[in-house]
N, C-alpha and C positions, 0 to 999 in steps of 0.2 A: 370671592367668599361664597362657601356652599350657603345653601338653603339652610342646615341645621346649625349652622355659624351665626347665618343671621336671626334665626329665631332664638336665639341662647344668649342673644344680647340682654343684657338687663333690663330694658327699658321696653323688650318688645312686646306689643299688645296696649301700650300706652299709645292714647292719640292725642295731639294737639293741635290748638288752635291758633295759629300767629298772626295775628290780626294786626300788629304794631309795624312800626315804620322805621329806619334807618335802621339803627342798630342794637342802642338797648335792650329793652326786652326781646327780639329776634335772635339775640346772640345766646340765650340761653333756648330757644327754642332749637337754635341750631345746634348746639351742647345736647341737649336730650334727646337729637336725631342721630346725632352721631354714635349713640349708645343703644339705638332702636328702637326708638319712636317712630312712628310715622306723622308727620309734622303737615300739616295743610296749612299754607299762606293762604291767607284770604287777602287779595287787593280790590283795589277801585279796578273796575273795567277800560276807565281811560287813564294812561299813564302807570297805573300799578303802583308798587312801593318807592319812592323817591332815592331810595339807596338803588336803581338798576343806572338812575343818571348820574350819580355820585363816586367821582374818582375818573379812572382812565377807560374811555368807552374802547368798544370791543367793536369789531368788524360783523358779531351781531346784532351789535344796537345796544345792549348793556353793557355797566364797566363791569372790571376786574375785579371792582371791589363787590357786587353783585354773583359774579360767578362764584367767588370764594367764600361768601358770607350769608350765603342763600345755598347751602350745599344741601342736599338731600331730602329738600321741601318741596310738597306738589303745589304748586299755581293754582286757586280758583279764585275766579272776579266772580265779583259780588258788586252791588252797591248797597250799601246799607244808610242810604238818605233817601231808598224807597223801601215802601209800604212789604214787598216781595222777596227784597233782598233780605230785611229784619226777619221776614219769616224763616225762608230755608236757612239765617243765619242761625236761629233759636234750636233748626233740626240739627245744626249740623252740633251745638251745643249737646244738644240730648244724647249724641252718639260719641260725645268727647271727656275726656279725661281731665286737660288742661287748657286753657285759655290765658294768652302772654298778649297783652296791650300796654303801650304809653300814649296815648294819647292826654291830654290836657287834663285834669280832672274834674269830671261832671260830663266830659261829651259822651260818654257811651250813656249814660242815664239820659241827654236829652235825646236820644236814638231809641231812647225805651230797654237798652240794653244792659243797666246797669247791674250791680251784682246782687240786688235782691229779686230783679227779674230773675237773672241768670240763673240763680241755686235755687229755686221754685222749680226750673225745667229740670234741672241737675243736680240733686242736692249734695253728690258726692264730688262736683264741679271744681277745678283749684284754679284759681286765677291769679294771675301773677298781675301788679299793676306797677307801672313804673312812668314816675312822674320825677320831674326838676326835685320839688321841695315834699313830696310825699301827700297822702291824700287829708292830713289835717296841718292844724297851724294857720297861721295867720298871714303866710304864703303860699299856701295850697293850690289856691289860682294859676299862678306866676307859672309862665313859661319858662321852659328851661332846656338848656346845651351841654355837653359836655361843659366845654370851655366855661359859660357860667358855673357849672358845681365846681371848677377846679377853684375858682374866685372864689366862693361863697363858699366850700368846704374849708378851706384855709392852706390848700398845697401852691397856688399860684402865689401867695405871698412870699411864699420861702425859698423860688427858685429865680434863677439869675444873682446875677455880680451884684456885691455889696453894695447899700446906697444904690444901685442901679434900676433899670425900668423892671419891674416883675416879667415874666416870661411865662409861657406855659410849658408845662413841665413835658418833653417827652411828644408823645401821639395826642392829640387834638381830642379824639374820642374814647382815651383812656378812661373818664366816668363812665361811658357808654358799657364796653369790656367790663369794667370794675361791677358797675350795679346788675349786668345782664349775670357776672360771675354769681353775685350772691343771692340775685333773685334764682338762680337755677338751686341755688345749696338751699333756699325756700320753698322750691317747689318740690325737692325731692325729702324733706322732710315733712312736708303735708303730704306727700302720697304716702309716707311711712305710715301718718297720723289716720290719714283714712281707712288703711289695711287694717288697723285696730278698732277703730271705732264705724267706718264706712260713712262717717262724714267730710266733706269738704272744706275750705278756708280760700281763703283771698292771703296773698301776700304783698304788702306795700312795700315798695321798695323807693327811696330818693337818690336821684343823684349825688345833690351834696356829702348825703350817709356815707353812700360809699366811699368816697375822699376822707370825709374827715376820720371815721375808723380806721384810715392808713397814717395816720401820722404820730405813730408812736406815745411820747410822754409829753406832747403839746400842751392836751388840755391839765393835765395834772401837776405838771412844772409852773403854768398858769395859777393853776389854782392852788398852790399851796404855797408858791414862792412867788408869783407877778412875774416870771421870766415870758416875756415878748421872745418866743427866737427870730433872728433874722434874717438875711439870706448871707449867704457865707460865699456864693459863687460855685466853682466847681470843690472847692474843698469844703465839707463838712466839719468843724472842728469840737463842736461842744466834747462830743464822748471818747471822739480819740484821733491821734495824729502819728501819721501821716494819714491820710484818708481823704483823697479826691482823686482828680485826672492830672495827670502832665505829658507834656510835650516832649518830646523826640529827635532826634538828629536829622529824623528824614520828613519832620513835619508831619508824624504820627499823633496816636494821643495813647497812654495807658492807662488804667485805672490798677491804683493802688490803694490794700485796706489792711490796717495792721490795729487792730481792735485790742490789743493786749502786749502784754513788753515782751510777751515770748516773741508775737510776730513781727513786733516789729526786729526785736534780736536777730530774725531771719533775715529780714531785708539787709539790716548791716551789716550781715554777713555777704547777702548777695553783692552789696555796695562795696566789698571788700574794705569794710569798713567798721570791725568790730567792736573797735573799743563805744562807737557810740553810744552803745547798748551795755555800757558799765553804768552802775548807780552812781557815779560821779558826773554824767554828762547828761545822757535823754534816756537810759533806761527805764525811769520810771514813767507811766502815764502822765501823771500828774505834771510832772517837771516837763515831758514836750507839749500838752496842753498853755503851758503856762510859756513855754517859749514855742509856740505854733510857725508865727512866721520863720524864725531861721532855721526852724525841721524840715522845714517844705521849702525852702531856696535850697535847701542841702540834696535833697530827693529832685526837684526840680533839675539841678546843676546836672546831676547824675546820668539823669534820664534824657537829659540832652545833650548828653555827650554820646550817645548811642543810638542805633537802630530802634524799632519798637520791638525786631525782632531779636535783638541782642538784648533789651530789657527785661523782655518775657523770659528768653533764655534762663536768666541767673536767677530770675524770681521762682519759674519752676523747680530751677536746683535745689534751690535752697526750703520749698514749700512756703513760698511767700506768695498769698493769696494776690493774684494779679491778671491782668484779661486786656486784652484790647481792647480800645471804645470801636467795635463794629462798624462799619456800611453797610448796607445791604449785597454789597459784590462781596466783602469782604467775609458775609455768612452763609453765600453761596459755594465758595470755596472753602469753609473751612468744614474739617474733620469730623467737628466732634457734628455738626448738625448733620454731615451724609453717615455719619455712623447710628445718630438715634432716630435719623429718616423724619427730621422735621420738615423735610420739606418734598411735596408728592407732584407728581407729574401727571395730566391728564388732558385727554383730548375733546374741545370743543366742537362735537358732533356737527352740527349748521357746516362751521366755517374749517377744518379740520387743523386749527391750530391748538398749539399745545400751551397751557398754562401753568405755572408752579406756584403752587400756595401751601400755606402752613399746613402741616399734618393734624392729629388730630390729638390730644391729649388730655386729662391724664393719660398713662399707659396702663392699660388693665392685664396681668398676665393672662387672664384666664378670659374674658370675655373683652377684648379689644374693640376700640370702637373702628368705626367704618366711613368712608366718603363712596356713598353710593352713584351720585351724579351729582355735577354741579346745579347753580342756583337756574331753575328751569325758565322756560320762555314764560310770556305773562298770558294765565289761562292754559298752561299747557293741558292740566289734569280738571279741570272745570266738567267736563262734560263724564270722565272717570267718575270723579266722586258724588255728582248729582247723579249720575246712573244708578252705581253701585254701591252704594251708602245710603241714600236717601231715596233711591226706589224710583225715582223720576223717569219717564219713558223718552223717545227723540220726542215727538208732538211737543213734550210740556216744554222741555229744554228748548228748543226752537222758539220758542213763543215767550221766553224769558231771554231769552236773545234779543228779540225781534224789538222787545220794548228798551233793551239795549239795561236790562237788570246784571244779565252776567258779560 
């Protein structure tokens, strides 16, 4: 990408600060780099962000999950549990746009760095904070996991076979993705807010939030009718039938969703099996809802009596919304992701192996974002940005070294 490519990114001229660890709050920092930010990780001098040991390490000493999730952020160690490090931390504040932490809520305050220091250095400062249970309440303390917000937002309850043990839904660090998604749609609405007013804001973000704001008519069907839902397995039945996963002749899985009697009339058709979809038999919602199980032996029977790729076949004939339950070999090869290029090929410089990670999305016509280099060594750019930012000469940097600060 030219030089006038990357300055024409939206976000270019915005600088932030990633001070956070695994992946929450860093996943939106990584989102706002990928659109042209310049992103500065700040880690511990020893060991760095815990997500470099997290996942499949790499023949440079970081995992995979590090190179692709640390994408186009400069390395500077810091320690900020001395006296030195608080300091250049505050400069490098005064010279920054946004500020993304999770840590626990109250430690950057007992660090002296909390966000009434912060906006005194910076008053147009956005801070993004991303905690378990958010920074008030009567949990606020409480640490917190992906995997706890999935429990305590209320999605781990609803997933797995009926009566059976709860499961966790999916990726393990789904809250993680989910809160770093909408703390990034926070942060870039305070920057809207400052460009009008040139004030700054903090954005609280909780894990749990982000969960429970995904779960549809949960709390409403609760509260108006006491409806508990409960876990239904791979088929979902309340709102419409046929609608989960089934099985296959060759020991595949497909998902199928017929949300309305048009769609499903399609399937029955793919099932070469029309009349079902008469108002006499399962045409109507209501009428397969209310006989759910023998909809779904009938679809089940169907779909195992075939390939997954003969299933898909007649479902696409017919425009019967239907997909394969994926592997990861399995979205390696398929079309539709080398056609919208979700997935990018690059080389790890050090070791000169090649790694494929997600691409970058949304897709912006006009201003597209970018993978400049992956997630860098620890301290690569330390001595960059104290130079050249902060006006620090070798002498000083040496001797912020030597007491082992950066």
């Amino acid at each position: 990408m030219s030089e006038e490519a990357q300055a024409a990114l939206p976000l270019a001229g915005i600088r932030v600060i990633d001070v956070a660890t695994v992946i929450a709050a860093p996943y939106c920092a990584t989102i706002l780099g990928e659109f042209g930010a310049e992103v500065l990780k700040v880690e511990h001098p020893v060991g760095g962000d815990a997500l470099r040991r997290f996942g499949t390490p790499t023949e440079r000493g970081d995992t995979l999950t590090w190179l692709s999730e640390a994408r186009n952020k400069k390395s500077v160690t810091l320690d900020l549990h001395r006296p030195e490090g608080v300091a250049i931390f505050k400069q490098l504040i005064a010279e920054s746009d946004v500020l993304c932490e999770n840590f626990r809520t109250g430690t950057l305050e007992k660090w002296g760095l909390g966000w009434e220091v912060l906006r005194q250095i910076n008053p147009g400062l956005i801070m993004l904070r991303v905690t378990g249970y958010g920074q008030t309440g009567p949990y606020a303390d409480r640490p917190g996991f992906a995997r706890v917000a999935h429990a305590f937002g209320g999605l781990s309850y609803l997933a797995g076979m009926p009566k059976g043990t709860p499961v966790t839904p999916g990726s393990t660090t789904l809250g993680d993705y989910m809160t770093g998604l909408y703390g990034c749609i926070g942060v870039l609405m305070a920057l809207r807010y400052r460009e009008q007013t040139g004030r700054g804001q903090y954005v609280d973000a909780a894990l749990y939030e982000s969960i429970f704001r995904c779960t549809d008519e949960l709390a409403p069907a609760y509260g108006m009718y006491g409806i508990v839902r409960e876990r239904h397995g791979p088929s979902h039945n309340d709102f419409a039938c046929p609608h989960g996963h089934f099985p296959t002749r060759d020991g595949k899985w497909v998902a199928i969703s017929c949300a309305t009697d048009k769609l499903f009339a399609r399937l029955a058709q793919a099932m070469n099996r029309p009349e079902l979809a008469s108002s006499s038999i399962y045409g109507d919602q209501k009428t397969r809802l209310e006989h759910r199980h023998d909809v779904n032996e009938i679809v089940r029977d169907w779909c195992g009596s075939l390939t997954r790729e003969e299933v898909l076949e007649r479902c696409y004939a017919t425009a019967t919304p239907a997909a394969p339950l994926n592997n990861i070999a399995d979205i390696f090869g398929d079309r539709q992701f080398y056609a919208r290029r979700n997935l990018v090929a690059l080389d790890v410089p050090e070791t000169g192996e090649t790694i494929i990670i997600p691409a970058v999305i949304p897709k912006l016509s006009a201003t597209p974002g970018r993978i400049k280099h992956l997630g860098p060594k620890l301290g690569e750019h330390t001595d960059e940005v104290l130079r050249d930012l902060l006006g620090l000469d070798e002498t000083q940097i040496a001797e912020l070294r030597s007491k082992r600060v950066i």
